[in-house]
C-alpha positions in Angstrom: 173.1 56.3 63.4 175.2 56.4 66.7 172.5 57.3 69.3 172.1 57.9 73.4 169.5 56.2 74.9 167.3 57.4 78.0 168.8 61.2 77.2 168.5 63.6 79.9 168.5 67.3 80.5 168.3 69.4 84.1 167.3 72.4 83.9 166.4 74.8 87.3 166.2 71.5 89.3 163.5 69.6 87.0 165.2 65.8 85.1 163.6 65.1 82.7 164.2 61.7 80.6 164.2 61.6 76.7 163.7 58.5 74.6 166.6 58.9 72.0 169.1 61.7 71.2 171.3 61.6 68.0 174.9 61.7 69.1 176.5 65.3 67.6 172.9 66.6 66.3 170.4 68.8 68.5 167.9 66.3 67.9 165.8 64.1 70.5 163.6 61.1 69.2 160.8 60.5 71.1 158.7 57.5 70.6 155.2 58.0 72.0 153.4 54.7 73.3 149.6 54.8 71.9 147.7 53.8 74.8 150.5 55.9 77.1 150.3 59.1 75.5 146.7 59.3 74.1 147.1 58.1 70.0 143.6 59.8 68.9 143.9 57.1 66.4 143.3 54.4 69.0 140.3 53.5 70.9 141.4 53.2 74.5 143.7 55.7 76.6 145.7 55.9 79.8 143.5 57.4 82.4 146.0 60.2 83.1 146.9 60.9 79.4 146.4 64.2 80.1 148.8 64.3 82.7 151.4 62.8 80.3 150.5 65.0 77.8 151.7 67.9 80.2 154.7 66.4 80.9 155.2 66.3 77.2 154.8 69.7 76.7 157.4 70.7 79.7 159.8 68.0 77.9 159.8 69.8 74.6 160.2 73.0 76.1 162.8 72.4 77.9 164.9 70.4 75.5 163.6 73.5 72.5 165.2 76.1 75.5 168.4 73.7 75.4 168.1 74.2 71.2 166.8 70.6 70.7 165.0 70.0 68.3 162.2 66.9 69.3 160.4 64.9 66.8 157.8 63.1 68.8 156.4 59.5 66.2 153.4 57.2 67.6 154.1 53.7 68.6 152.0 52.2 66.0 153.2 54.2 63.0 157.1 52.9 63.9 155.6 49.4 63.9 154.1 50.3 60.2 156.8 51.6 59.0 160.2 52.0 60.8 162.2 54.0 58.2 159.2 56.6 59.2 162.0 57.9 61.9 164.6 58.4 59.1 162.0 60.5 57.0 161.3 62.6 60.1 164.9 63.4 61.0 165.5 65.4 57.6 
């Protein structure tokens, strides 16, 4: 699947960086590190995951204003099972 890497969209002076975006598809792949961005699952967090988890939020809104669709998958579920990003992009 042909693919940018390190995707990014301005919008009213705020760049922000995206993770994956499928070339010719409004669609943005984010992969969210566990410890980085706060994996309930896990025991141990960043001490500012809730600062990332802001910045998450302003990232999907401004790539949803931009009609892109984002599909956000936790670190440790990739490692499980990669083909989980092909069942997500459906």
């Amino acid at each position: 699947i042909p693919y940018y890497f390190q995707y990014f969209i301005v919008e009213n002076g705020i760049c922000k960086s995206y993770d994956f975006k499928i070339k010719g598809k409004p669609l943005i792949i984010e992969v969210d590190g566990d410890f980085w961005h706060g994996n309930p699952c896990q025991p141990n967090h960043y001490d500012k995951v809730d600062c990332v988890r802001k910045n998450d939020k302003i990232k999907d809104d401004i790539a949803q204003k931009n009609g892109i669709r984002v599909i956000r998958l936790w670190e440790s579920d990739i490692r499980k099972d990669p083909s989980i990003v092909l069942k997500h992009m459906v």
